[in-house]
N, C-alpha and C positions, 0 to 999 in steps of 0.2 A: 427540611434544610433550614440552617439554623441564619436570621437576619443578617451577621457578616458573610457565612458561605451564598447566600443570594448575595451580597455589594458586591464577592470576588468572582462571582460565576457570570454576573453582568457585565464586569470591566474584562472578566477573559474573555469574553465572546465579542464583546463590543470595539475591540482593541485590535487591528492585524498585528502591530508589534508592540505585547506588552512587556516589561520589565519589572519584576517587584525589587526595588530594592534601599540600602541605604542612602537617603539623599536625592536626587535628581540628576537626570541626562546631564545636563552643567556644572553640576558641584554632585558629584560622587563622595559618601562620606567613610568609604571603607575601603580598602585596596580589590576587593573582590567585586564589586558593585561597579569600580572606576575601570577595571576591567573587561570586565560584561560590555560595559557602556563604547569601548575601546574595538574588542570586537565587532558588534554591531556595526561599528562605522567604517570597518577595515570590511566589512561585508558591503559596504555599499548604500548602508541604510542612512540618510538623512536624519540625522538627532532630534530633525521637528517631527519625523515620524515616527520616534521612539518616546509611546504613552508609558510614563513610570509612576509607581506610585511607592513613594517616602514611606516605609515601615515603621519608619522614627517617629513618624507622626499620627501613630493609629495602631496602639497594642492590641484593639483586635483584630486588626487585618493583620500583624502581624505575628501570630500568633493563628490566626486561622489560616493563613495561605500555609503554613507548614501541613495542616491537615487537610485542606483541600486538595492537595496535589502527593501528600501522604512522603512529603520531603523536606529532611529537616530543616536545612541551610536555605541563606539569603544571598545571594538574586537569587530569581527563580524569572526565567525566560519561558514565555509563551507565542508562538506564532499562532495564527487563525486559528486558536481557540485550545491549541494541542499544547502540552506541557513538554516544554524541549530540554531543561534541566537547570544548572547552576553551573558557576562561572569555567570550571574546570570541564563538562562534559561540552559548551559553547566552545572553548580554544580547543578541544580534540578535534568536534566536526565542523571548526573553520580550518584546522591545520590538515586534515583530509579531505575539504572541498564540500563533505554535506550538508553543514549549513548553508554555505550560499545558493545550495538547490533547492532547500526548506524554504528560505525570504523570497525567493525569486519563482520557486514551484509555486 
């Protein structure tokens, strides 16, 4: 495993609610990122417990979460360790109720 795939395989596992994405829980810098961040909080999740980590700030985290989790697009939402998807598969399974069984499972 190559030095960023250990930095990203430490902060998924080290993280209940991680978020990879443009910018941060406070200042989203892409409409899909500010999204993400949108549901999460419509789930219930407290924004000080949503860990995100800035891609804008680290082309090889960014650049390696895409092959870490073997998915192109940014966010990239992870619960307890599991890789839940990107912004559009988060509003299906909040809009059908399974994400808020994944945060609270």
């Amino acid at each position: 495993m190559s030095d960023v795939q250990q930095r990203i395989d430490e902060l998924v596992k080290g993280n209940e609610v991680l978020l990879f994405m443009k910018g941060n829980a406070s200042f989203p810098m892409c409409g899909f990122s500010g999204r993400a961040i949108q549901v999460l909080k419509a789930c219930g999740v407290d924004a000080k417990n949503i860990a995100t980590v800035n891609v804008l700030d680290d082309a090889e985290i960014r650049q390696g979460i895409k092959e870490y989790s073997n998915w192109p697009t940014i966010p990239q939402l992870y619960i307890k360790g599991e890789f839940i998807g990107g912004s559009d598969i988060m509003m299906e399974m909040y809009e059908s109720g399974e994400l808020q069984k994944v945060i609270t499972g």
